[in-house]
C-alpha positions, 0 to 999 in steps of 0.5 A: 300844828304838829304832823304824825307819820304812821309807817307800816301800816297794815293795808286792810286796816288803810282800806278800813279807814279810808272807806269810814273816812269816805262814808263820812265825806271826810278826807283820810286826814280829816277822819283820823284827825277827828278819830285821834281827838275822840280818843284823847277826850276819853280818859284812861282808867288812872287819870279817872280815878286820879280826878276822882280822889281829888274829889269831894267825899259824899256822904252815904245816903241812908234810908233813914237819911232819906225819909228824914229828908222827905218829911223835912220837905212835907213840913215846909210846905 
C-alpha cells in the first residue's frame, strides 16, 4: 500500500487528530486512513455533474401527467 508523509503539520491540528482518532479507539493512522477514505467517497462538484450528464434525461412531470397517470391506475383496478 502506498504511504503518505505529511511534513509541517500545524501541532494544534496533530493534537486535534490524535485526540478524535483516541475518542475513537483508533490509532492516528487508523483514523486518517479512514478520514482520507471518507473524503475520496465524496465526489467533487465537476465529477458530479460529470455523472449526471451521462445520465438519462427524465421527462418532466406535469400535473396533468400526473392525474392521467392516476386515473389510468383507478381503471385497472
Amino acid at each position: 500500500m502506498p504511504n503518505v508523509l505529511i511534513r509541517d503539520l500545524d501541532p494544534g491540528v496533530y493534537s486535534v487528530l490524535t485526540a478524535r482518532a483516541q475518542e475513537r479507539g483508533q490509532s492516528l493512522q487508523q483514523y486518517l486512513s479512514a478520514e482520507l477514505a471518507r473524503i475520496a467517497a465524496r465526489p467533487t462538484l465537476s465529477e458530479f455533474l460529470s455523472e449526471r450528464e451521462q445520465e438519462p434525461e427524465v421527462t418532466a412531470l406535469t400535473p396533468e401527467r400526473i392525474v392521467a397517470a392516476v386515473n389510468e391506475g383507478r381503471a385497472g383496478r
